[in-house]
TORKOL-4160 file (C-alpha; in steps of 0.2 Angstrom, whole numbers, padded with zeros to 4 digits, m for minus):
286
<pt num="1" X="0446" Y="0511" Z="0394"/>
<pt num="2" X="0449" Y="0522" Z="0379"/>
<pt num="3" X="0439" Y="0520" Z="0361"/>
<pt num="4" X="0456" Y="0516" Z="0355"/>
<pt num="5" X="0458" Y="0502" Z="0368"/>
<pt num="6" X="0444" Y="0496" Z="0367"/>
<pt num="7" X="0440" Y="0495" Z="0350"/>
<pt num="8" X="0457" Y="0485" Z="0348"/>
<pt num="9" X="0452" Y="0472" Z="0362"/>
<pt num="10" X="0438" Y="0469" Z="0353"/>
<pt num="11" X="0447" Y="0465" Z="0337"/>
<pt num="12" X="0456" Y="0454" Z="0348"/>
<pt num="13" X="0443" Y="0444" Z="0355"/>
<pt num="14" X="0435" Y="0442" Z="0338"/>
<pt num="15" X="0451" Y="0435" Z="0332"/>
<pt num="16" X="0453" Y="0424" Z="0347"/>
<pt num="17" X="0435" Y="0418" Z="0343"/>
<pt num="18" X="0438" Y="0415" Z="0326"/>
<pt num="19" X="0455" Y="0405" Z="0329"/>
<pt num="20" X="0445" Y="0393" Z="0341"/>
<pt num="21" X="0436" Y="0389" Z="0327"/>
<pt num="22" X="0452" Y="0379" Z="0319"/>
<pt num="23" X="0456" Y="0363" Z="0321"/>
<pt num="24" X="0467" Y="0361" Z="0335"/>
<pt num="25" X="0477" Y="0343" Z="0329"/>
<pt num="26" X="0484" Y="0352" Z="0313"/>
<pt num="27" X="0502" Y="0354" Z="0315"/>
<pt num="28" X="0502" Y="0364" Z="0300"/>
<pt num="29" X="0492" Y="0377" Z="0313"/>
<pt num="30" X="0508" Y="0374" Z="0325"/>
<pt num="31" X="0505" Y="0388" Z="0338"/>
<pt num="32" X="0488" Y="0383" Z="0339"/>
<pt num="33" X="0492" Y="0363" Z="0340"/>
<pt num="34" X="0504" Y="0367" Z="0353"/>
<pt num="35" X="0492" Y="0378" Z="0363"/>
<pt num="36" X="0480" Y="0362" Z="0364"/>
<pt num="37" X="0496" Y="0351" Z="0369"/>
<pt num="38" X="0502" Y="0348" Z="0387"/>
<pt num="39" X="0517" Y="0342" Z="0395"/>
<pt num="40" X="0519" Y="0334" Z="0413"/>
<pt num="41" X="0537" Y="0339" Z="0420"/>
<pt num="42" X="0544" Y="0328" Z="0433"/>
<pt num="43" X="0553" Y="0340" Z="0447"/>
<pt num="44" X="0564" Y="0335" Z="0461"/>
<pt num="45" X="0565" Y="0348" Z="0474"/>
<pt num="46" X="0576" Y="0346" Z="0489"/>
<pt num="47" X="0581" Y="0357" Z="0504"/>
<pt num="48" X="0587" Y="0357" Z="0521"/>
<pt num="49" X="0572" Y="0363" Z="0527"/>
<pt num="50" X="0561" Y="0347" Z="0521"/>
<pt num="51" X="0559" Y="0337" Z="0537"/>
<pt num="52" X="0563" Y="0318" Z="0534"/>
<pt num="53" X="0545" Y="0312" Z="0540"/>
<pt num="54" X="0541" Y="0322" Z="0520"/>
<pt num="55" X="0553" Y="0313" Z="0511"/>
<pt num="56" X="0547" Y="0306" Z="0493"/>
<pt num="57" X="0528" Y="0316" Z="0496"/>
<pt num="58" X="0523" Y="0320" Z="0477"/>
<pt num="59" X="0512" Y="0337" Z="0473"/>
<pt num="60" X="0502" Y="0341" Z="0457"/>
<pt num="61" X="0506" Y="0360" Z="0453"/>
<pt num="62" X="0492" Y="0364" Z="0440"/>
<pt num="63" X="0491" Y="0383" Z="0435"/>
<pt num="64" X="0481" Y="0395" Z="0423"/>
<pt num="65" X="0466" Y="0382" Z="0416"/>
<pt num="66" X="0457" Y="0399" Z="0407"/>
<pt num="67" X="0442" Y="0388" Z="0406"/>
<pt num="68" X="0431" Y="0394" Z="0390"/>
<pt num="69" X="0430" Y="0397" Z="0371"/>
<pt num="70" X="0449" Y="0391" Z="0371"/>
<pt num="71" X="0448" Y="0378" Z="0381"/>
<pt num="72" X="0435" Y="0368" Z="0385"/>
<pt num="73" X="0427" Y="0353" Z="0396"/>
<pt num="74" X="0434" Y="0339" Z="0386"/>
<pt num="75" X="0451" Y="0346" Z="0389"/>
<pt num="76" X="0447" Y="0347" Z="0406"/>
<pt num="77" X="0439" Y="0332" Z="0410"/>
<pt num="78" X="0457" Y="0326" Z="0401"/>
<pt num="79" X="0468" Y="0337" Z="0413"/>
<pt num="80" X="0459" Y="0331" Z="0428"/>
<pt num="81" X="0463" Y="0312" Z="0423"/>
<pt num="82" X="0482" Y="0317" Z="0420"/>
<pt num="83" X="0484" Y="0325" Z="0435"/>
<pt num="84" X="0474" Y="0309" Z="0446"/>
<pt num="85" X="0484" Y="0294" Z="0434"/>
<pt num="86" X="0501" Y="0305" Z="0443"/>
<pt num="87" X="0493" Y="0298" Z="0461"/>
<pt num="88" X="0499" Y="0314" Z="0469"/>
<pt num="89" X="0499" Y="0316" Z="0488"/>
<pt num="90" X="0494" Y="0335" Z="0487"/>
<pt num="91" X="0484" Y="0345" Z="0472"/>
<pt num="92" X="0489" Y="0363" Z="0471"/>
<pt num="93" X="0480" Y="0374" Z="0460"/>
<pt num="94" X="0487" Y="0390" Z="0456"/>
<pt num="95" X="0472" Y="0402" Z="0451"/>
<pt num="96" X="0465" Y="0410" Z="0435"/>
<pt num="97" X="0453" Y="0394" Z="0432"/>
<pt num="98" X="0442" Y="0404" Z="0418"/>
<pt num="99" X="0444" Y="0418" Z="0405"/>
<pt num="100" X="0433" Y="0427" Z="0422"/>
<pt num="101" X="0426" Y="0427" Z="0439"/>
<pt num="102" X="0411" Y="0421" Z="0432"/>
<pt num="103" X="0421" Y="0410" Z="0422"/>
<pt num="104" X="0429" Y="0403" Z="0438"/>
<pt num="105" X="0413" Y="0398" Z="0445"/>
<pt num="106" X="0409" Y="0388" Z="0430"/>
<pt num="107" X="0423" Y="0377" Z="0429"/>
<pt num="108" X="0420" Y="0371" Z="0449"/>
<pt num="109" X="0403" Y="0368" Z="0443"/>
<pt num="110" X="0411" Y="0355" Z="0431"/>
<pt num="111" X="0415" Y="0345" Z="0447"/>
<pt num="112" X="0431" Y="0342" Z="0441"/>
<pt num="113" X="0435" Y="0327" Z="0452"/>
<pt num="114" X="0453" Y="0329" Z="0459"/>
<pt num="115" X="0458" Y="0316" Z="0467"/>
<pt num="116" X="0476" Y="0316" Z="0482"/>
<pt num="117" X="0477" Y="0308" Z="0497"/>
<pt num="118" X="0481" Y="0322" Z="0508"/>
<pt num="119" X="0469" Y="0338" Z="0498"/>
<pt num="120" X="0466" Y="0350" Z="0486"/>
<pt num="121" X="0473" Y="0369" Z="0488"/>
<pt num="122" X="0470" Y="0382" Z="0479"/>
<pt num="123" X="0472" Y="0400" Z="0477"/>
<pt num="124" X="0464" Y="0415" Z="0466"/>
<pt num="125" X="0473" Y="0424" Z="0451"/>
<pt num="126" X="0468" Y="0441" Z="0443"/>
<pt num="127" X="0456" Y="0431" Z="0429"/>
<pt num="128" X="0444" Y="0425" Z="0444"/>
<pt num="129" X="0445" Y="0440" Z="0454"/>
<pt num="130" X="0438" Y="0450" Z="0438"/>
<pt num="131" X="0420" Y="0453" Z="0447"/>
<pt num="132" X="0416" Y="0463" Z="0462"/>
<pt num="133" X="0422" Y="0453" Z="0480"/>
<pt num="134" X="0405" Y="0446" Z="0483"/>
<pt num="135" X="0408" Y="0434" Z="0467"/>
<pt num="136" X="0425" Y="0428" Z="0477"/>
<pt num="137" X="0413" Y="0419" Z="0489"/>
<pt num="138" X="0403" Y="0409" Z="0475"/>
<pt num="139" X="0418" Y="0403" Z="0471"/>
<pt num="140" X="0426" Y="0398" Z="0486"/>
<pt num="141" X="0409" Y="0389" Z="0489"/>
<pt num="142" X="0410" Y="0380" Z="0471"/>
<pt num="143" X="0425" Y="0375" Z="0476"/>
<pt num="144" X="0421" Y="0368" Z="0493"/>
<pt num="145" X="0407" Y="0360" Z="0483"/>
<pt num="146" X="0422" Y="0349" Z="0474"/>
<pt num="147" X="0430" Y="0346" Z="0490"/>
<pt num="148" X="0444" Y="0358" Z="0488"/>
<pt num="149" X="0449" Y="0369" Z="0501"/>
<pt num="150" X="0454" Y="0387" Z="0495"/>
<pt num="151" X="0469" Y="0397" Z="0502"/>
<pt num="152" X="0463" Y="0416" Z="0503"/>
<pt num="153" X="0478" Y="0423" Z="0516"/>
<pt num="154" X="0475" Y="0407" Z="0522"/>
<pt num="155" X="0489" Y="0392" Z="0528"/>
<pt num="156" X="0486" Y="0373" Z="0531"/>
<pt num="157" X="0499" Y="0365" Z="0543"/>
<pt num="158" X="0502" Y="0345" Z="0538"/>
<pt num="159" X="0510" Y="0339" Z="0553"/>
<pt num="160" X="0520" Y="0322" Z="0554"/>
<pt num="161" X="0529" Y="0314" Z="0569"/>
<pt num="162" X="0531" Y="0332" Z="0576"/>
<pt num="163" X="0537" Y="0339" Z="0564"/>
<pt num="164" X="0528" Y="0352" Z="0552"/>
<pt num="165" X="0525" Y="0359" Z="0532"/>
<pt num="166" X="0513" Y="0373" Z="0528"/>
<pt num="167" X="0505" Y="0377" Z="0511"/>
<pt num="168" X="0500" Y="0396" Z="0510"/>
<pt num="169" X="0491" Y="0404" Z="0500"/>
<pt num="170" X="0489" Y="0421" Z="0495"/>
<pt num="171" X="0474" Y="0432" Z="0486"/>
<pt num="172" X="0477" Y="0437" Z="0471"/>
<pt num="173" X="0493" Y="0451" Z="0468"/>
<pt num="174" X="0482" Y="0463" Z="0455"/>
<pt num="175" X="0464" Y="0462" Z="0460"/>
<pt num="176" X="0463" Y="0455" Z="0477"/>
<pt num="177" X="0468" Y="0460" Z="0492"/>
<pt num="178" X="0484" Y="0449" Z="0497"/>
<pt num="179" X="0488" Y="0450" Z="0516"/>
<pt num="180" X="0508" Y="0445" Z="0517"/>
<pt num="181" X="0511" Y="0447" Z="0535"/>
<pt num="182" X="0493" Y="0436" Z="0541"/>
<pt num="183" X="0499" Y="0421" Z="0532"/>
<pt num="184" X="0518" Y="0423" Z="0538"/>
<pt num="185" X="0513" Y="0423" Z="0556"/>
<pt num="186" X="0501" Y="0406" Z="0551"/>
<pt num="187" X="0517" Y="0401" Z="0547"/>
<pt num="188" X="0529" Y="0406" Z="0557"/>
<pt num="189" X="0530" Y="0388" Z="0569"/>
<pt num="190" X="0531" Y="0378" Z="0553"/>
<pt num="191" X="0548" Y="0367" Z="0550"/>
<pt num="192" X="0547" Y="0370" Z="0529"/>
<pt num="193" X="0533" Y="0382" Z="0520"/>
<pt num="194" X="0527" Y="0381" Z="0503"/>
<pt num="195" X="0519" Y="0398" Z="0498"/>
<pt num="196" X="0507" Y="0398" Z="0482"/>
<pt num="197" X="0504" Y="0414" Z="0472"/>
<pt num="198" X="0496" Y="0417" Z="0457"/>
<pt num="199" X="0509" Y="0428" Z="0450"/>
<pt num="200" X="0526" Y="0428" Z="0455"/>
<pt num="201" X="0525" Y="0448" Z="0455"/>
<pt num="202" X="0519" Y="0449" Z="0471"/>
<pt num="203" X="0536" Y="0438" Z="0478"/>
<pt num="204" X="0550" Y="0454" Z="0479"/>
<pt num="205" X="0534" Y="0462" Z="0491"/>
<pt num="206" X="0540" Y="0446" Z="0503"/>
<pt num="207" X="0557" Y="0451" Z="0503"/>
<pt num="208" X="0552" Y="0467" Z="0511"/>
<pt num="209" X="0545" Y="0458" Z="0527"/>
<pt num="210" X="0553" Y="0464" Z="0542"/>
<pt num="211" X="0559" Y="0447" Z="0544"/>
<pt num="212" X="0560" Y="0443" Z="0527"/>
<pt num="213" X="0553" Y="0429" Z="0517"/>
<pt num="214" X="0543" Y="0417" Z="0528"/>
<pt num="215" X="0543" Y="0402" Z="0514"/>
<pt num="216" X="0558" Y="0391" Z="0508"/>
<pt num="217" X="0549" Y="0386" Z="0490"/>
<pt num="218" X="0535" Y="0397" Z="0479"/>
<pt num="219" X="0525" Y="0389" Z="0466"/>
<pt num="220" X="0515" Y="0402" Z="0456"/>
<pt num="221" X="0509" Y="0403" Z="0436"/>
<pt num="222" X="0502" Y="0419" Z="0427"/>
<pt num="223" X="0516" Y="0422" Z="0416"/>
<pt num="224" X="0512" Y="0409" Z="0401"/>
<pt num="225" X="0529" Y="0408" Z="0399"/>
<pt num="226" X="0525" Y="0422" Z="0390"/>
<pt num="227" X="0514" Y="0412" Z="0381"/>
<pt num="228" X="0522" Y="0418" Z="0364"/>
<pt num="229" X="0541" Y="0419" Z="0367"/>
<pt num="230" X="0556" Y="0419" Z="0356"/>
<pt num="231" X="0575" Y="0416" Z="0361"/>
<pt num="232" X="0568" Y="0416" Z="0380"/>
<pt num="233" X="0558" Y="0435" Z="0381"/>
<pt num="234" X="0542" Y="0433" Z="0379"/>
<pt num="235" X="0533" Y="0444" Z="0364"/>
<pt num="236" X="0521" Y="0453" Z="0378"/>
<pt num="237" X="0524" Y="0452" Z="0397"/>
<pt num="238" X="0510" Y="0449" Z="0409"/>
<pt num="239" X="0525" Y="0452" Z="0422"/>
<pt num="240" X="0528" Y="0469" Z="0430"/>
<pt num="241" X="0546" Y="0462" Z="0430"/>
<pt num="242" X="0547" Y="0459" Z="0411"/>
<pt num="243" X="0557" Y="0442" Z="0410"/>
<pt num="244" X="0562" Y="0440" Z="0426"/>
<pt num="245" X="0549" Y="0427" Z="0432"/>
<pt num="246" X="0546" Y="0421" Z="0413"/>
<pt num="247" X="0547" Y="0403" Z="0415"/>
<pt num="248" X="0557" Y="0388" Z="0425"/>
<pt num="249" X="0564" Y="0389" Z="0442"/>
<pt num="250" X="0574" Y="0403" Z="0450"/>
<pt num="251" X="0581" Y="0407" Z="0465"/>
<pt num="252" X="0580" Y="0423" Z="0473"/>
<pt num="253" X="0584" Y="0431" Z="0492"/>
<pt num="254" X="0585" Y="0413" Z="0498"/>
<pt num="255" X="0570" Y="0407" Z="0492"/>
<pt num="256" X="0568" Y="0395" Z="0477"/>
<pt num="257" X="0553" Y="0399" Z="0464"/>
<pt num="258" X="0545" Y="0389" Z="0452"/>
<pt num="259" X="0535" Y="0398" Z="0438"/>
<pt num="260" X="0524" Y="0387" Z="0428"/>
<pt num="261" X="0519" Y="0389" Z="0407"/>
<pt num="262" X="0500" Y="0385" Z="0415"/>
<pt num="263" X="0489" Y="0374" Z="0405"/>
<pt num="264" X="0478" Y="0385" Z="0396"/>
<pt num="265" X="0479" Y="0400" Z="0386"/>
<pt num="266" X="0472" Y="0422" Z="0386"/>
<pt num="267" X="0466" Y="0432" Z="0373"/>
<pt num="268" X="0470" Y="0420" Z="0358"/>
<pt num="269" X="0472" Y="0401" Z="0358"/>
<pt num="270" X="0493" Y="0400" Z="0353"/>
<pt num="271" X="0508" Y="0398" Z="0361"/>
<pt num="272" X="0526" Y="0396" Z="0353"/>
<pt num="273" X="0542" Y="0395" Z="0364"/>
<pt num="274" X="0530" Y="0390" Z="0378"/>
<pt num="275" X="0520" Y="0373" Z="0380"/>
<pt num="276" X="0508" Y="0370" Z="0390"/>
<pt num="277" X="0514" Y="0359" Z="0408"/>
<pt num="278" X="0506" Y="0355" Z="0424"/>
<pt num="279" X="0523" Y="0348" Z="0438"/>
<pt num="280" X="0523" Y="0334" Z="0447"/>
<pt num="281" X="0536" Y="0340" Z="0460"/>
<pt num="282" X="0543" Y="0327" Z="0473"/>
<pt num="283" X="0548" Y="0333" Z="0490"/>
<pt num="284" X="0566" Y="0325" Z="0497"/>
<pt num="285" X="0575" Y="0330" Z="0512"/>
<pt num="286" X="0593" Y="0334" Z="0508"/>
């Protein structure tokens, strides 16, 4: 990094530090009050693909928590009850759990205490992957530890009456090493597959596959929404694409995508155009 560069991230993280500092239940602050707020959006997601035996099953989608000086262990003892009172039947975290890898490690030694019936998943974004790769298995332990089960080019198969839904996961799209055609060929005998990405940058690489994309839905964060967004662009793009994965659902090559605004917030503690959500999704075979 420049002197130029890194004299201005520096200005930024003083100011990020200093906004902290504010009270967060102002509304006269609003894109700091709103920062602090969060909204749970109801989603109904139906495909042919969905077996019958799947029918109603709930999941918690909960994405981009940036654990640290902008949001910290009372919000997240606050988050984890939200997300249990919605008695989900799967938890699926989508990455970037602190402001670094190091940062990661400490929110699973919070214990946060997610609770579904049939686990906890979760996969890495580019904020926990920040370290060297040894620091990717302090984590996964940390979050073994909480009795999560992390998804590194890794797939679960959740079998019912013979018939079959995989949730994969995929390593980080920026500063992991994501490993497309592994978890396709886990995949592969499953009757409907749910991929979970960090970013949704790393989807169009699917749509390369010789066989093209192995998943029907894709849930994935890192965008904010933009985070600060006006009229539907966001002010600064985290997105290779620009806008094209800002926020919401999309469909694209067959697959449909959901993108989430994430929980928590990078670089400084505001968002306008784009609150805060965790999803409650219900699956229903159409």
């Amino acid at each position: 990094m420049g002197k130029r560069n890194g004299k201005k991230a520096s200005k930024v993280r003083t100011l990020g530090k200093l906004l902290a500092m504010l009270p967060v239940s102002c509304t006269l602050l609003y894109p700091i009050y709103l920062a602090a707020q969060l909204d749970v959006r109801q989603e109904n997601y139906a495909s042919t693909h969905i077996p019958q035996v799947f029918e109603g099953l709930k999941i918690a989608f909960v994405s981009d928590i940036h654990y640290g000086t902008f949001l910290k262990e009372d919000r997240v003892r606050k988050l984890v009850d939200t997300v249990n009172d919605m008695q989900p039947d799967l938890i699926l975290l989508g990455g970037d759990y602190g402001e670094t890898s190091q940062g990661a490690v400490e929110f699973f030694r919070l214990r946060p205490a997610f609770q579904a019936r049939l686990g906890i998943f979760a996969v890495m974004g580019n904020h926990d992957r920040t370290m060297p790769e040894s620091n990717l298995a302090v984590i996964q332990k940390e979050m073994q530890l909480c009795g999560i089960r992390p998804l590194v080019n890794d797939a679960i198969v959740l079998r019912r009456d013979g018939k079959s839904m995989a949730i994969a996961g995929v390593d980080d799209f920026y500063n992991g090493y994501p490993d497309l055609e592994k978890v396709a060929l886990l995949c592969k005998d499953a009757d409907f597959t749910l991929l979970l990405s960090h970013s949704p940058d790393l989807l169009p690489e699917t749509y390369l596959l010789p066989r093209g994309p192995f998943y029907q839905l894709a849930l994935c964060g890192h965008t904010h929404g933009g985070q600060v967004s006006l009229f539907g662009h966001a002010l600064k793009s985290s997105s290779e694409y620009g806008d094209r994965f800002l926020s919401g659902w999309y469909c694209e090559n067959g697959v449909d995508i959901l993108v989430s605004n994430g929980v928590g917030t990078s670089l400084l503690p505001v968002r306008l155009g784009a609150r805060p959500q965790i999803h409650l999704i219900t699956l229903h075979s159409k």
